[in-house]
mmCIF file of the N, C-alpha and C atoms, coordinates in Angstrom:
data_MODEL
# 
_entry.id   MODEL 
# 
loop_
_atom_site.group_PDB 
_atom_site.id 
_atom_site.type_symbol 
_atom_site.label_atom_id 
_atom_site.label_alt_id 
_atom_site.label_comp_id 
_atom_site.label_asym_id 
_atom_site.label_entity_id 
_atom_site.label_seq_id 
_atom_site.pdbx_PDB_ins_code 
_atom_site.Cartn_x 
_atom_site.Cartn_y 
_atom_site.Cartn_z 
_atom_site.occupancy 
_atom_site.B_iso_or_equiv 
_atom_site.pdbx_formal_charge 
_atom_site.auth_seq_id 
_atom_site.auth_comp_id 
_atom_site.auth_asym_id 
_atom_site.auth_atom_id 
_atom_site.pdbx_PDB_model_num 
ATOM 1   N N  . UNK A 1 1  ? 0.829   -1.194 0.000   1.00 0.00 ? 1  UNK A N  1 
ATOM 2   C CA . UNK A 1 1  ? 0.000   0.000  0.000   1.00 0.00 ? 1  UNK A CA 1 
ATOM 3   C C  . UNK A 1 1  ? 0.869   1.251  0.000   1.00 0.00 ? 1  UNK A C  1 
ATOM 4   N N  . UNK A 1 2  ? 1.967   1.283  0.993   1.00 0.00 ? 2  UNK A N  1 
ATOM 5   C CA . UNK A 1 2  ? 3.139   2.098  0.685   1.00 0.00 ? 2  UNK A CA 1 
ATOM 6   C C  . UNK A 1 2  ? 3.594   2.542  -0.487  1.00 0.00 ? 2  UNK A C  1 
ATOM 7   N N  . UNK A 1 3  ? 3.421   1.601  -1.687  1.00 0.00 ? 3  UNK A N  1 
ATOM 8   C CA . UNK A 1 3  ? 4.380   1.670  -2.486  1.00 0.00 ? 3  UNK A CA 1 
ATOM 9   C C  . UNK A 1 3  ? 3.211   2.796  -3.900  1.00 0.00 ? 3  UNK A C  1 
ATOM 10  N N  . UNK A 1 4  ? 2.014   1.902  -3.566  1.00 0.00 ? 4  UNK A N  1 
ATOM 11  C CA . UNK A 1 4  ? 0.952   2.777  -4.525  1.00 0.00 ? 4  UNK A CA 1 
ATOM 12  C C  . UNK A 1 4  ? 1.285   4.031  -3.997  1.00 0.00 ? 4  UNK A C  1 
ATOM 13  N N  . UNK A 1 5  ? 1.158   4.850  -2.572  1.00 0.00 ? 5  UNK A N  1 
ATOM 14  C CA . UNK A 1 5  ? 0.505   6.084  -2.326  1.00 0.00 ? 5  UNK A CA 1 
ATOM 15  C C  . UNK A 1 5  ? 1.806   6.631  -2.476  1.00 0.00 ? 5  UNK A C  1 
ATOM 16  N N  . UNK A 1 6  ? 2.965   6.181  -2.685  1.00 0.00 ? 6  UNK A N  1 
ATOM 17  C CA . UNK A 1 6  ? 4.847   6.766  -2.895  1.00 0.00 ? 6  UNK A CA 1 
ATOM 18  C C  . UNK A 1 6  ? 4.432   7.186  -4.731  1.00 0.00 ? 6  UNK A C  1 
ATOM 19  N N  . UNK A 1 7  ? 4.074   5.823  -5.146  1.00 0.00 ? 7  UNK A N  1 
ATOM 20  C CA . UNK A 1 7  ? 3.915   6.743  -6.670  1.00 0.00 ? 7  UNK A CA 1 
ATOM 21  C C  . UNK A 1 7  ? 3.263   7.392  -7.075  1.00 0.00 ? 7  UNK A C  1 
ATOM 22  N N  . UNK A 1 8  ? 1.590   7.083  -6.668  1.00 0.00 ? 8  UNK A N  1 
ATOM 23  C CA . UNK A 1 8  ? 0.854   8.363  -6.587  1.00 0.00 ? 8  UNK A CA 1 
ATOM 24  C C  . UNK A 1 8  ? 1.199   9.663  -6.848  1.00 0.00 ? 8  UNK A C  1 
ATOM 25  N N  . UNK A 1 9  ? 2.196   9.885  -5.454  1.00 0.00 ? 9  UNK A N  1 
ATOM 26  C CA . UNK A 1 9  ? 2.324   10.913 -4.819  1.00 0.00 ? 9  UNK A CA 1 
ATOM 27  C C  . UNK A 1 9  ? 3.395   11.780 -6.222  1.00 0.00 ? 9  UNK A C  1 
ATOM 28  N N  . UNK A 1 10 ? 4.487   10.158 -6.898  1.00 0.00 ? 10 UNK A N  1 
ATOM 29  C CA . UNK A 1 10 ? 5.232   11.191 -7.771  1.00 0.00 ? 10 UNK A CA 1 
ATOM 30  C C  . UNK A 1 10 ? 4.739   11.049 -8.856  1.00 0.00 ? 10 UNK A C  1 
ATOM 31  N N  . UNK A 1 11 ? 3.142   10.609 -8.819  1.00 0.00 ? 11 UNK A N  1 
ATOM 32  C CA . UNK A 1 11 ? 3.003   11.322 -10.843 1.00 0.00 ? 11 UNK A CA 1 
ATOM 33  C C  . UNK A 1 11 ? 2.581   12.265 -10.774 1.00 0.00 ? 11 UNK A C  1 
ATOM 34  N N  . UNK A 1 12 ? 3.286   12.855 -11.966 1.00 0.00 ? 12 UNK A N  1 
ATOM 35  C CA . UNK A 1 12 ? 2.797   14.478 -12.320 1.00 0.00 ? 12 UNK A CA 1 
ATOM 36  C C  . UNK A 1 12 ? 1.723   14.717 -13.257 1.00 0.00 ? 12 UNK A C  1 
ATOM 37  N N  . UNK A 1 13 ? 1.486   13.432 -13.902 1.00 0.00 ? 13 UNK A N  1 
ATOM 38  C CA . UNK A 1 13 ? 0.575   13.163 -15.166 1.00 0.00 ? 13 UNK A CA 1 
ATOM 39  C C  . UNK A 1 13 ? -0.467  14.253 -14.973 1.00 0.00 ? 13 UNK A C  1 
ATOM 40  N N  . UNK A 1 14 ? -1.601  14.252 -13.938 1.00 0.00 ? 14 UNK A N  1 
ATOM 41  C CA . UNK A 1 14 ? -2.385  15.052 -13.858 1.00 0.00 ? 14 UNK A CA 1 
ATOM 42  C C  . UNK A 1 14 ? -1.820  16.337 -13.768 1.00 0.00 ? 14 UNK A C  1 
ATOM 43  N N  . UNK A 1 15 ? -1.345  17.281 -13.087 1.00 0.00 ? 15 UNK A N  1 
ATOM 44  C CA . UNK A 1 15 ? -0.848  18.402 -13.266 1.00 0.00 ? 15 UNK A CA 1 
ATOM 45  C C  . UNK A 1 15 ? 0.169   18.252 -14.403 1.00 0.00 ? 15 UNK A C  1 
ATOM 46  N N  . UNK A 1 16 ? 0.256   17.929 -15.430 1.00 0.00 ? 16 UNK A N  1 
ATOM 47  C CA . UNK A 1 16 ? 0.882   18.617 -16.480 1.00 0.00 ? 16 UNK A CA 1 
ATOM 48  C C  . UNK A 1 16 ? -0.324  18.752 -17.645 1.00 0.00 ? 16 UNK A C  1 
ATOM 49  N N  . UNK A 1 17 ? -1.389  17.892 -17.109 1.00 0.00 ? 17 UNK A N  1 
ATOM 50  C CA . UNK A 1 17 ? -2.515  18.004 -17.637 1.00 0.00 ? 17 UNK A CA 1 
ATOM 51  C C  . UNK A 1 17 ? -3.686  19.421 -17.157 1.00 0.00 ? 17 UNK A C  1 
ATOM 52  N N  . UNK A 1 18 ? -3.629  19.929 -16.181 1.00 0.00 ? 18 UNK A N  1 
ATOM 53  C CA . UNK A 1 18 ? -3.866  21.069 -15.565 1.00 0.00 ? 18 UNK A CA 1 
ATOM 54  C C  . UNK A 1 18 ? -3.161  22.558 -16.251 1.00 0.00 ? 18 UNK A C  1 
ATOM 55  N N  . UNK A 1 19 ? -1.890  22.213 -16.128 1.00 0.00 ? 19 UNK A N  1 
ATOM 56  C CA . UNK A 1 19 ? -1.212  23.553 -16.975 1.00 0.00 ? 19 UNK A CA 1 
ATOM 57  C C  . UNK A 1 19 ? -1.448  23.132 -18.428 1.00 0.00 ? 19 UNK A C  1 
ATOM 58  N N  . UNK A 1 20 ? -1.772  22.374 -19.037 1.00 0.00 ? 20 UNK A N  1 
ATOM 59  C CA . UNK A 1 20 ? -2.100  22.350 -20.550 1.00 0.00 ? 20 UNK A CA 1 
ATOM 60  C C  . UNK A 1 20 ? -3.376  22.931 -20.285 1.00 0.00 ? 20 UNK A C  1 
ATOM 61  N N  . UNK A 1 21 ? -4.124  22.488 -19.904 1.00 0.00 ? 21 UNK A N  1 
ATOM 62  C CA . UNK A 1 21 ? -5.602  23.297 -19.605 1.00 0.00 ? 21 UNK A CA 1 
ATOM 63  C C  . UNK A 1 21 ? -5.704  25.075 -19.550 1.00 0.00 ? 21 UNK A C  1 
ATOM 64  N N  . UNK A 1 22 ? -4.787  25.113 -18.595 1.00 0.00 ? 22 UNK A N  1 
ATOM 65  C CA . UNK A 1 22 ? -4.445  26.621 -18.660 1.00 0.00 ? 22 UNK A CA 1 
ATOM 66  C C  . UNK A 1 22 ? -4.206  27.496 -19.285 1.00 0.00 ? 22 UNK A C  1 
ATOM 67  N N  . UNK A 1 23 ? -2.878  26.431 -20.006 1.00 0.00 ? 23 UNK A N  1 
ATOM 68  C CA . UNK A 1 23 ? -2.489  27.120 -21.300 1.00 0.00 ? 23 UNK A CA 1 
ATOM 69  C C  . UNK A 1 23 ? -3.227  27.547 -22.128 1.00 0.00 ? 23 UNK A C  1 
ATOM 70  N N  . UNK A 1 24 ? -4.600  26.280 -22.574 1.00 0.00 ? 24 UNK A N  1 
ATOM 71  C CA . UNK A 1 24 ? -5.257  26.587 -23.503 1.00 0.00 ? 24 UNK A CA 1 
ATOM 72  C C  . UNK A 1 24 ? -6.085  27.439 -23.460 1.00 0.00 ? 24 UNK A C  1 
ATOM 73  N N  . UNK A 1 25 ? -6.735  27.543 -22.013 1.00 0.00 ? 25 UNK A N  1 
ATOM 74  C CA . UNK A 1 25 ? -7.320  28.293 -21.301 1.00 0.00 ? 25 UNK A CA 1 
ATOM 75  C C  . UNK A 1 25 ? -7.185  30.262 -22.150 1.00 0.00 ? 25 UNK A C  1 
ATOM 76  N N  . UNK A 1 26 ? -6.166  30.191 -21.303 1.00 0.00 ? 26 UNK A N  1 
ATOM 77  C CA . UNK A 1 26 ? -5.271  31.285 -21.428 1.00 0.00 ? 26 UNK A CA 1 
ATOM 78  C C  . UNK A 1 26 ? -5.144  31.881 -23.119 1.00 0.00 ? 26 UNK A C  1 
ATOM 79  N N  . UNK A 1 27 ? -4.802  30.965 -24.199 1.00 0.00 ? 27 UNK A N  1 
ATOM 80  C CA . UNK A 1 27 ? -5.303  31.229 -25.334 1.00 0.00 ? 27 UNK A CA 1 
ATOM 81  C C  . UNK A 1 27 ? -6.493  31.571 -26.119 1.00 0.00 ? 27 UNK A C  1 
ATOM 82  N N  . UNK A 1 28 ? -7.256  30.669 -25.642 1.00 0.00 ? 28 UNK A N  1 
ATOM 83  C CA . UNK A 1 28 ? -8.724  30.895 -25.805 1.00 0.00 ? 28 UNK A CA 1 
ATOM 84  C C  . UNK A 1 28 ? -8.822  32.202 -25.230 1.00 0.00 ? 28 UNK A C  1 
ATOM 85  N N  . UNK A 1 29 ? -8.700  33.160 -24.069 1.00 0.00 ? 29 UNK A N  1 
ATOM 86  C CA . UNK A 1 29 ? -9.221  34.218 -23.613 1.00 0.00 ? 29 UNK A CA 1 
ATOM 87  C C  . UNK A 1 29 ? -8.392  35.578 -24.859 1.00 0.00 ? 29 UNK A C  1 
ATOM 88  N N  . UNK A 1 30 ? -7.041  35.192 -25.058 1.00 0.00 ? 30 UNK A N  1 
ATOM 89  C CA . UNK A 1 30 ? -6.438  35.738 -26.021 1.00 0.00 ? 30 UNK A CA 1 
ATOM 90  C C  . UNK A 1 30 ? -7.501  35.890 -27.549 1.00 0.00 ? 30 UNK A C  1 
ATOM 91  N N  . UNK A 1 31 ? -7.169  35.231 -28.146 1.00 0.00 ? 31 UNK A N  1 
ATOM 92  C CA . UNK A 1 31 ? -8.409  34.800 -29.549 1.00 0.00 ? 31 UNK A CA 1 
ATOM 93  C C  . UNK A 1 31 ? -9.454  35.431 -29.335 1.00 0.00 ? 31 UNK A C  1 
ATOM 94  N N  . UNK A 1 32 ? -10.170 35.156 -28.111 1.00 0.00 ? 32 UNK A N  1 
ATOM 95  C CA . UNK A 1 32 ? -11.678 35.983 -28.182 1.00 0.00 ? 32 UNK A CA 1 
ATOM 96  C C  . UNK A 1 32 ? -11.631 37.583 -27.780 1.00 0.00 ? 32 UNK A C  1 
ATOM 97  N N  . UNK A 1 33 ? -10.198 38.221 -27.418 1.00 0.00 ? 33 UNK A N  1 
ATOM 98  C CA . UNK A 1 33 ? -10.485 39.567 -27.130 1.00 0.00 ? 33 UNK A CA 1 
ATOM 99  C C  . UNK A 1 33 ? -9.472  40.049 -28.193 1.00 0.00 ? 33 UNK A C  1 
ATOM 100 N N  . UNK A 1 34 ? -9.042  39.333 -29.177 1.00 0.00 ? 34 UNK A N  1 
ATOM 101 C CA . UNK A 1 34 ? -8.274  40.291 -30.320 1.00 0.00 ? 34 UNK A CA 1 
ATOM 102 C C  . UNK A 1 34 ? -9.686  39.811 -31.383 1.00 0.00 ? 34 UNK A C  1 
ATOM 103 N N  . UNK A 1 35 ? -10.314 38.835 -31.418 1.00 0.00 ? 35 UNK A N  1 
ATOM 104 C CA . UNK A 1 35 ? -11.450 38.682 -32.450 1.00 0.00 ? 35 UNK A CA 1 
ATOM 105 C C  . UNK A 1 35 ? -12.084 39.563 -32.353 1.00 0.00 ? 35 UNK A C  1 
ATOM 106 N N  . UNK A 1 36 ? -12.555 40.043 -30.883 1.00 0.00 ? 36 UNK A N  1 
ATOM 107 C CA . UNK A 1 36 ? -13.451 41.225 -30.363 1.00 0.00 ? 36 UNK A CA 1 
ATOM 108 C C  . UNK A 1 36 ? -13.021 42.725 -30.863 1.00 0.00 ? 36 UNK A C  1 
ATOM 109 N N  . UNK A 1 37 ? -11.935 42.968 -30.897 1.00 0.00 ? 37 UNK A N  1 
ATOM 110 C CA . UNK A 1 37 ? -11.028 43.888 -31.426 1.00 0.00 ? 37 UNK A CA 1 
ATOM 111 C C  . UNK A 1 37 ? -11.923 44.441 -33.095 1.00 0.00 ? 37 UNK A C  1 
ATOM 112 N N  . UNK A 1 38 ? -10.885 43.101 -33.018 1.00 0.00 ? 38 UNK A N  1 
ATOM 113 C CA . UNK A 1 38 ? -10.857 42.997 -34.713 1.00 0.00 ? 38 UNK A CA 1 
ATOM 114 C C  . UNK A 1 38 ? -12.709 43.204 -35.589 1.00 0.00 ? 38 UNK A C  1 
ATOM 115 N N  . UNK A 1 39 ? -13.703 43.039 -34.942 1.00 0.00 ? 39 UNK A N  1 
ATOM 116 C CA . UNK A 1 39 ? -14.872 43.264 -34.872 1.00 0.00 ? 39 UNK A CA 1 
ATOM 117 C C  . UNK A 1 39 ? -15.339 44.648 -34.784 1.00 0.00 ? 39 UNK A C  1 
ATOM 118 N N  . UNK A 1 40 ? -14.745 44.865 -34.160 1.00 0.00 ? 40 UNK A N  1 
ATOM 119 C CA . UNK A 1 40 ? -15.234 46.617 -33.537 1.00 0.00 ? 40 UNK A CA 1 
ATOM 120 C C  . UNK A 1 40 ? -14.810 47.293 -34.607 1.00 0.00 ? 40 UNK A C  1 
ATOM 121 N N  . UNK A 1 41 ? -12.974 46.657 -35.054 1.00 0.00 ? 41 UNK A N  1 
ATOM 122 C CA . UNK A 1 41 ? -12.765 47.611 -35.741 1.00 0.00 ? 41 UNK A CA 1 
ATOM 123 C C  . UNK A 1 41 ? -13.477 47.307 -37.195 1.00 0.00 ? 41 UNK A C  1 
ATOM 124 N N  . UNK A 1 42 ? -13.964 46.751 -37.876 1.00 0.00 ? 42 UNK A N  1 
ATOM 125 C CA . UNK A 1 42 ? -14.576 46.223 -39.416 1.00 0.00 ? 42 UNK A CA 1 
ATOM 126 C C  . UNK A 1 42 ? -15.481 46.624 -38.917 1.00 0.00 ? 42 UNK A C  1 
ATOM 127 N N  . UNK A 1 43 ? -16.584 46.720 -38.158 1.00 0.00 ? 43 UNK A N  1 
ATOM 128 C CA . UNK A 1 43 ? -17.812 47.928 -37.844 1.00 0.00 ? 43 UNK A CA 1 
ATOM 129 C C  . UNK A 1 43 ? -17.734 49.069 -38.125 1.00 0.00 ? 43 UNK A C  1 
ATOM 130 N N  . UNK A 1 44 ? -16.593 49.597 -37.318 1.00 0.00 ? 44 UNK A N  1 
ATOM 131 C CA . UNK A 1 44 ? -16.802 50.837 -37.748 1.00 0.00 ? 44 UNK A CA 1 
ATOM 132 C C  . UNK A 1 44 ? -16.457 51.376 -39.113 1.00 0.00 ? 44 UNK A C  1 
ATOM 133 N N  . UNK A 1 45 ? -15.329 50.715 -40.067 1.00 0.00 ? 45 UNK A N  1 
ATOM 134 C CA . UNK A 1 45 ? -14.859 51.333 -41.112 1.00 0.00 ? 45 UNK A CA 1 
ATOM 135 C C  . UNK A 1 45 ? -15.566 50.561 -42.209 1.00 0.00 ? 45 UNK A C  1 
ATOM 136 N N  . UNK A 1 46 ? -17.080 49.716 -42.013 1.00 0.00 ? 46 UNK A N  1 
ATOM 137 C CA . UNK A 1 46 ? -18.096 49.260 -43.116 1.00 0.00 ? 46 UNK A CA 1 
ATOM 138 C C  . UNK A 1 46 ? -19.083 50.455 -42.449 1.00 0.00 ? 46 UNK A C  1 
ATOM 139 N N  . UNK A 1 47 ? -19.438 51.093 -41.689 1.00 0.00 ? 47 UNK A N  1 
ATOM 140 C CA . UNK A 1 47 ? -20.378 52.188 -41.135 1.00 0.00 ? 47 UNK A CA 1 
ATOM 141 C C  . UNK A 1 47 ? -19.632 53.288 -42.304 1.00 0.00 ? 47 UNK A C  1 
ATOM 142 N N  . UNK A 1 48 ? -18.632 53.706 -41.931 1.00 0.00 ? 48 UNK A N  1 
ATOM 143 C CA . UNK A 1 48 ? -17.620 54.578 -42.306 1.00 0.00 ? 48 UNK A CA 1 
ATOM 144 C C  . UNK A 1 48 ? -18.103 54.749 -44.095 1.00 0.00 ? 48 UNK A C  1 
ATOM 145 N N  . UNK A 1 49 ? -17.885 53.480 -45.228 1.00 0.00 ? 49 UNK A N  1 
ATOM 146 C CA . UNK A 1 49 ? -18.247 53.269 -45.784 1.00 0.00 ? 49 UNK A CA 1 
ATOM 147 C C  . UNK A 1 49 ? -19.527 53.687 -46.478 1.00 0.00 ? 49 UNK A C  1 
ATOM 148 N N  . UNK A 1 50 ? -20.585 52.969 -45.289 1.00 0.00 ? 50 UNK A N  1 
ATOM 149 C CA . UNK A 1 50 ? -21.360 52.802 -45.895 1.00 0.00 ? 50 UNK A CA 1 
ATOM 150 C C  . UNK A 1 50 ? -22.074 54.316 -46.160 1.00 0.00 ? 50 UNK A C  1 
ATOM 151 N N  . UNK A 1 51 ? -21.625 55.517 -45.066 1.00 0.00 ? 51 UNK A N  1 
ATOM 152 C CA . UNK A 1 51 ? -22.412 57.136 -44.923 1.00 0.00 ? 51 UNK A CA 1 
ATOM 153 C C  . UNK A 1 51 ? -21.304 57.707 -46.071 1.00 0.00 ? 51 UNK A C  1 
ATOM 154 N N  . UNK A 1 52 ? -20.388 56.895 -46.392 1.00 0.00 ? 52 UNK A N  1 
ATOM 155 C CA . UNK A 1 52 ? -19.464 57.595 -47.809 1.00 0.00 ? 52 UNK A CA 1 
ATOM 156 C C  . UNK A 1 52 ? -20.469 57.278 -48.744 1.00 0.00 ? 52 UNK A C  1 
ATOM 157 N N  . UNK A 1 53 ? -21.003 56.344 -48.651 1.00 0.00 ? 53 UNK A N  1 
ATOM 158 C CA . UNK A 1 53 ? -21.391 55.852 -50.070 1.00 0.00 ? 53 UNK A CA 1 
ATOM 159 C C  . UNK A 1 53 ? -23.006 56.918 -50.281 1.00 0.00 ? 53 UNK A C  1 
ATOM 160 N N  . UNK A 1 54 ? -23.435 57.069 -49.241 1.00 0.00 ? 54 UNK A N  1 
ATOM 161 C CA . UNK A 1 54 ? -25.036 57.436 -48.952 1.00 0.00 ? 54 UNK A CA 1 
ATOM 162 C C  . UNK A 1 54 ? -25.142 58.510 -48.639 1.00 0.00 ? 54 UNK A C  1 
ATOM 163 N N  . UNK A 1 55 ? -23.907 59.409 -48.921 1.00 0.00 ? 55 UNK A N  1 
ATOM 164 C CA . UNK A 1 55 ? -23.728 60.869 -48.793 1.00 0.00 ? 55 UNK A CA 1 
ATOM 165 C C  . UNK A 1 55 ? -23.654 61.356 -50.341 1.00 0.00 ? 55 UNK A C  1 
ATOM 166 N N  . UNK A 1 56 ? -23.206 60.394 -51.105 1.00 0.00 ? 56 UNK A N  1 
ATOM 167 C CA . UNK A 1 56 ? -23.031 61.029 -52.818 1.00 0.00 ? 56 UNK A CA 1 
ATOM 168 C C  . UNK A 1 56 ? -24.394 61.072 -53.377 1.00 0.00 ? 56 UNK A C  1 
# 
């Protein structure tokens, strides 16, 4: 029983599985606030556009 809860104790398997999580985590929050960006900005310069076009 010793010997299970000794190796247990040294796998890391799960926590290297935790910081991959994170990581991805962490990317995913990246991606969705430069997509968000990137949104705002093609709004405004198809608006921009579109009062160029509907002003002639």
């Amino acid at each position: 029983m010793k010997a299970v809860l000794k190796r247990f104790a040294k796998d890391e398997s799960g926590a290297t599985a935790i910081e991959y999580g994170l990581i991805a985590a962490g990317i995913a929050v990246v991606i969705i606030v430069v997509v968000g960006e990137v949104g705002g900005n093609l709004t405004t310069t198809f608006t921009e556009v579109k009062d160029g076009l509907a002003s002639q």
